[in-house]
N, C-alpha and C positions, 0 to 999 in steps of 0.2 A: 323087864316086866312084859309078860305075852299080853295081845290086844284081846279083849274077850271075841268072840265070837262074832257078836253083836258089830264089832267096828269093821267088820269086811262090806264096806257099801261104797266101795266104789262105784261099782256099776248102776249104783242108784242115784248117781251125779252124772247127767250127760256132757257136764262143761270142763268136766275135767280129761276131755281127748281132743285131740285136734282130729281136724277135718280130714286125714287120712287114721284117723282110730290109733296116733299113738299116745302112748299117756304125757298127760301134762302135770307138772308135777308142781301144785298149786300153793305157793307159803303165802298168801296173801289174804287169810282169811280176817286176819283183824281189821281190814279196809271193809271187805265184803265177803260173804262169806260165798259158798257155790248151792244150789237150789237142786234138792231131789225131786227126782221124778213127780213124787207125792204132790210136792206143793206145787208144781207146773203144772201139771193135769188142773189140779185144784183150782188155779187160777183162770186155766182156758175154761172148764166149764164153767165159771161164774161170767168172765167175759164173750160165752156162748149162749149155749143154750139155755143155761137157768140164768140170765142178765134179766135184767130191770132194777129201779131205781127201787131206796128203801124209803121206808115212813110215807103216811099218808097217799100209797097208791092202793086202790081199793081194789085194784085188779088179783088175781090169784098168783101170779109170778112174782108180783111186786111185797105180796105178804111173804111170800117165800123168800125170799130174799132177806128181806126185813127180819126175818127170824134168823134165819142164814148170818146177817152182820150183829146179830145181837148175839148169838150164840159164841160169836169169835168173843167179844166183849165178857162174857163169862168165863169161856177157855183162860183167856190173858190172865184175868182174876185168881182163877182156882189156881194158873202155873206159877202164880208170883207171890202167894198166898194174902190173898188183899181180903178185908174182911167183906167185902162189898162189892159188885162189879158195878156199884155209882162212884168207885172212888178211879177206874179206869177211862181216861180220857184219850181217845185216839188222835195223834197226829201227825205231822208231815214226819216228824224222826224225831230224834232224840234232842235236837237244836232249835224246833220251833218248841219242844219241850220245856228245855230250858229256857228260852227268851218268852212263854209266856208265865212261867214264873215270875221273871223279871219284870217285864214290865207289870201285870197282873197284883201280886201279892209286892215285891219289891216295889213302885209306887204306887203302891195304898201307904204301903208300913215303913219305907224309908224315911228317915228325915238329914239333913243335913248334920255333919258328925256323929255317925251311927255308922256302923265296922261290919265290912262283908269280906269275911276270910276264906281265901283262897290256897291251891298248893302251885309249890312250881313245877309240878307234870300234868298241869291240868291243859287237856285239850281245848284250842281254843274257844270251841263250843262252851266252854266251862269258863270261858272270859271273857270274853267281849259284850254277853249281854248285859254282864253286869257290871263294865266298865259306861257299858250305854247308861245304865238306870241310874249309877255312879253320879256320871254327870248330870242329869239329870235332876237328881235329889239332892246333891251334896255331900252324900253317902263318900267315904273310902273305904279303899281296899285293903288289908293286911295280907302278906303272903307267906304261910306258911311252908319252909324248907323240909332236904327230906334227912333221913338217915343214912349213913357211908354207905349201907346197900340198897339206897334208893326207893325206899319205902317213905311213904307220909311221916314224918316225924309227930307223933302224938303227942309228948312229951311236950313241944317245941309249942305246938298244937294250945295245950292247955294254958301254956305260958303269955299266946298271944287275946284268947280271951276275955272281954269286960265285958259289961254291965252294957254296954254302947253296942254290943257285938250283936247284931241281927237276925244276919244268914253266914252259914259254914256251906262252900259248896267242893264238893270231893269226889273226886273219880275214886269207884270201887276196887278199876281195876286198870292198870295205866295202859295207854294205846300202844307207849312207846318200849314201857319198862316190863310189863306184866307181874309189875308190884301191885300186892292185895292189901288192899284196906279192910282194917277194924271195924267195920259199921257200927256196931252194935258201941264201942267202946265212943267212936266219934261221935255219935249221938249224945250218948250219955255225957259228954265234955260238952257240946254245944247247947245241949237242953240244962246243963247246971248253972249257964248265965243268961236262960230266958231265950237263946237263937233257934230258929228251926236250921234242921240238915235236910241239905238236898243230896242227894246222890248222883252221878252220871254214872249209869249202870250198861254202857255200849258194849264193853269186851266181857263184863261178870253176865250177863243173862243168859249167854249162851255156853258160858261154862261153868257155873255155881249154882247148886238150888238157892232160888230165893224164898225170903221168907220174910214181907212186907211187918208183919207185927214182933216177929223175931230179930230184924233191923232193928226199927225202931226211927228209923227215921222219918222226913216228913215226906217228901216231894221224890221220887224216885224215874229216873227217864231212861227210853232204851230206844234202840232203833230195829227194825223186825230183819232189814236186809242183813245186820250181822249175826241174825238168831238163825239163818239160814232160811229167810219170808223174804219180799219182795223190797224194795225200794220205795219210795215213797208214803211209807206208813210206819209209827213210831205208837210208843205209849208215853204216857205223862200217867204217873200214880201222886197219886196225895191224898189225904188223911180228908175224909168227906166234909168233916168241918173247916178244913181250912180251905176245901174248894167251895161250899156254899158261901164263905165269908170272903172269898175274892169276886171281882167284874171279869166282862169278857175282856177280852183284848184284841178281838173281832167283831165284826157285825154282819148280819146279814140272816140269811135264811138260815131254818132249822135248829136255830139257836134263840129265838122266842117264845113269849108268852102272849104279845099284843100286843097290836103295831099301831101307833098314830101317829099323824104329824106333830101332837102337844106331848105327848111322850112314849115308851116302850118299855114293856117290862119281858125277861128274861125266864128262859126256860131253867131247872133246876139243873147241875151238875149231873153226868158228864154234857150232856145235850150243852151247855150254855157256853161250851168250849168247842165246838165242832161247828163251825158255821159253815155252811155253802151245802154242795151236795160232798156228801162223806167220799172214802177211799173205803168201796163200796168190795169191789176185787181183791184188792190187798187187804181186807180184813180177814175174805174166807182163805185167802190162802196164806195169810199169818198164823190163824188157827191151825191149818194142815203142817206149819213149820213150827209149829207149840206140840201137837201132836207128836211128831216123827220125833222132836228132840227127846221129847218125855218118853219116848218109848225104846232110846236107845239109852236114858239115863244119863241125865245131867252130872249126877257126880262122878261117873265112869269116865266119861268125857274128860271132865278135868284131871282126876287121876292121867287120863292115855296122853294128854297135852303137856301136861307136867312132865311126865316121863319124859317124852319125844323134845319137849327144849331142854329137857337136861341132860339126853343124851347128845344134841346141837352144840351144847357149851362147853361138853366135855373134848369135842372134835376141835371145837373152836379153839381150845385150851391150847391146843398144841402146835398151831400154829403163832408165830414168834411177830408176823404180822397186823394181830389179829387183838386188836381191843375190845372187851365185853364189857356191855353196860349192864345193870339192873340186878336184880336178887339173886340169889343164887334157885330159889324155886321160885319161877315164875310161872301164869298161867300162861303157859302155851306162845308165848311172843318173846323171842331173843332178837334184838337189837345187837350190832356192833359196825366198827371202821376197821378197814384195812389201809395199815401206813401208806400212803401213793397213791391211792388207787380213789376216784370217788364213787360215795355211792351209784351214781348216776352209772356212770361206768362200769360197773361189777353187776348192774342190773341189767345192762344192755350184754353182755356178754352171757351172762343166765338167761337171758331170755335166747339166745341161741341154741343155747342147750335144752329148752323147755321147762326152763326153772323159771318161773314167777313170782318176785319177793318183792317188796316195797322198797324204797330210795329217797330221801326227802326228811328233811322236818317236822313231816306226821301231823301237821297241823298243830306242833307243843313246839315252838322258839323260845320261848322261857326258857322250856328243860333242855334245847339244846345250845342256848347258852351259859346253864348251870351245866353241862357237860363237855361244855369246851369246845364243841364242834356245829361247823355249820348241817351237820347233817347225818343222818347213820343210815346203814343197811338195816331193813326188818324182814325174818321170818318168822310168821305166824301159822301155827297149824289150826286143824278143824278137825273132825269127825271122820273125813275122810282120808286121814295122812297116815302115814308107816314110816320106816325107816328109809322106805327105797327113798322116800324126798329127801331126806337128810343125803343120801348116797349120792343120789343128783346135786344136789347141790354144794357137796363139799368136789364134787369133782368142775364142775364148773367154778369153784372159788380157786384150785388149782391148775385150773388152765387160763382163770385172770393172773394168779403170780407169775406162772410163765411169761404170759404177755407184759406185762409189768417190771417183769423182775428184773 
């Protein structure tokens, strides 16, 4: 498949050259992805010349502004199709996302023997806060397995189910495997026994259109540095009613309605989740990386990512060393081991060659204990990738068997 048009933007990425201008040839986008021009500009002039703080400054820069972070909060809304941009709550990433779910809604609504099911490729982000709340309430865990290609087992899914069953939380799209989940179908299984679904949506936002009322689920979280936006700023989506009917899980400024020493009452949703001074910068240039994605097309993207890991696995195929994990179409992330070799090792040697891929656990040991290994190689594409990375990089996996062999 030819890349449209549209996907020659390399040069719209300055982080993909090293310091003498030659290309680096970047597979590590499902960690973080690389930042167009667009949204760097974007960000310097917010922490420039149009800077000042939002809300409540009466001065003319500070309204500018103010409208400037709210306008990101619309954008985010309209790219995810959320009926409402009071149902868009901005936060540190996709992890304070999660853990304010958890604590937030999970101790209001847990009680002691009441079922929070889980899969085993779910990023640890997707575990530990609700092993916290777990404990916590008394709540357990069920874990749901996946299918021989590594997909959520749904089936499995439905089996594990009762009446006790709470919260379903499910990556849409795995960090490690770029197995895609059913949303719409998981929902539908988790709302048949009274649970809401969460979603962690860190590697689908930037490769799937969403589509918040065509999910169907409840709570939805992403992080903006893999939407190709900044670090330090994420979304938490959830259904307006069930954010007006949770508490903060923070305090402080920005997030009231009236403060006394005998008591305090709370601003409405999104405000009563944003305490302090907001991620003022990284809203406007989250917006500017919501823009640039929408304008090259989300679903093209995933189509060009598809492609490009399943020409990865096809190379991979034929080497005799070489173990593949995950679907046979994945979004955009092939994982595997090479017999002898460790990850760790096969990435220090690509990094000589200016190949950049991931090494490690991936933050899922679960799933690399249901896979048998302490660890896998990842390469992840983006918007910015061609073949030539697949070319670098099968030739530096050929000059680690040398080494090896």
């Amino acid at each position: 498949m030819n890349a449209p048009a549209n996907f020659d933007v390399k040069s719209d990425f300055p982080g993909l050259f090293t310091a003498d201008g030659a290309r680096w040839h970047y597979l590590d986008t499902a960690a973080t992805a690389q930042k167009p021009r667009a949204v760097i500009d974007a960000m310097s002039r917010a922490l420039g010349e149009d800077y000042a703080t939002v809300h409540r400054g009466v001065y003319g820069r500070s309204a500018q502004m103010t409208l400037g972070y709210e306008a990101a909060r619309r954008r985010v809304a309209q790219f995810i199709g959320a009926k409402s941009e009071n149902e868009v709550v901005f936060v540190r990433g996709a992890t304070e996302g999660i853990n304010l779910v958890a604590a937030s809604w999970g101790g209001a609504n847990l009680r002691e023997g009441d079922r929070i099911v889980l899969s085993t490729l779910e990023h640890h982000s997707n575990i530990v806060p609700w092993q916290l709340v777990a404990e916590k309430t008394g709540a357990c865990i069920d874990v749901c397995p996946l299918t021989e290609d590594h997909c959520i087992d749904l089936e499995a899914l439905e089996t594990l189910l009762t009446p006790r069953t709470k919260m379903v939380a499910l990556a849409h799209v795995s960090n490690v495997l770029g197995s895609m989940l059913d949303v719409r179908k998981a929902a539908d299984l988790a709302h048949s026994v009274g649970a809401k679904l969460l979603v962690d949506g860190c590697q689908a936002a930037p490769r799937l259109a969403l589509d918040m009322a065509a999910l169907d689920c409840d709570f939805y979280a992403f992080s903006a540095h893999k939407l190709y936006g900044p670090t330090g700023i994420g979304v938490l989506w959830a259904r307006e009613a069930l954010l007006e009917g949770m508490t903060p899980w923070q305090g402080g400024g920005a997030m009231i309605d009236q403060v006394s020493f005998e008591s305090t009452t709370y601003a409405p949703p999104p405000q009563r989740f944003e305490a302090g001074t907001p991620m003022i910068t990284e809203a406007i240039a989250l917006h500017a990386a919501v823009d640039y994605l929408a304008a090259h097309g989300v679903d093209q993207a995933l189509d060009r990512e598809c492609e490009l890991a399943s020409q990865l696995r096809e190379q991979l195929r034929t080497l005799n060393s070489v173990t593949l994990f995950g679907p046979e179409r994945s979004a955009g992330i092939v994982s595997f081991a090479m017999e002898g070799v460790h990850p760790h090792d096969l990435g220090t040697i690509l990094d000589e060659e200016n190949v950049a891929i991931r090494a490690g656990h991936h933050c899922a040991q679960p799933l690399m204990q249901h896979l048998g290994v302490p660890a896998t190689a990842r390469a992840s594409f983006g918007l910015y990738s061609d073949e030539s990375d697949i070319e670098a990089l099968m030739r530096g996996i050929e000059r680690t068997q040398r080494i090896f062999g």
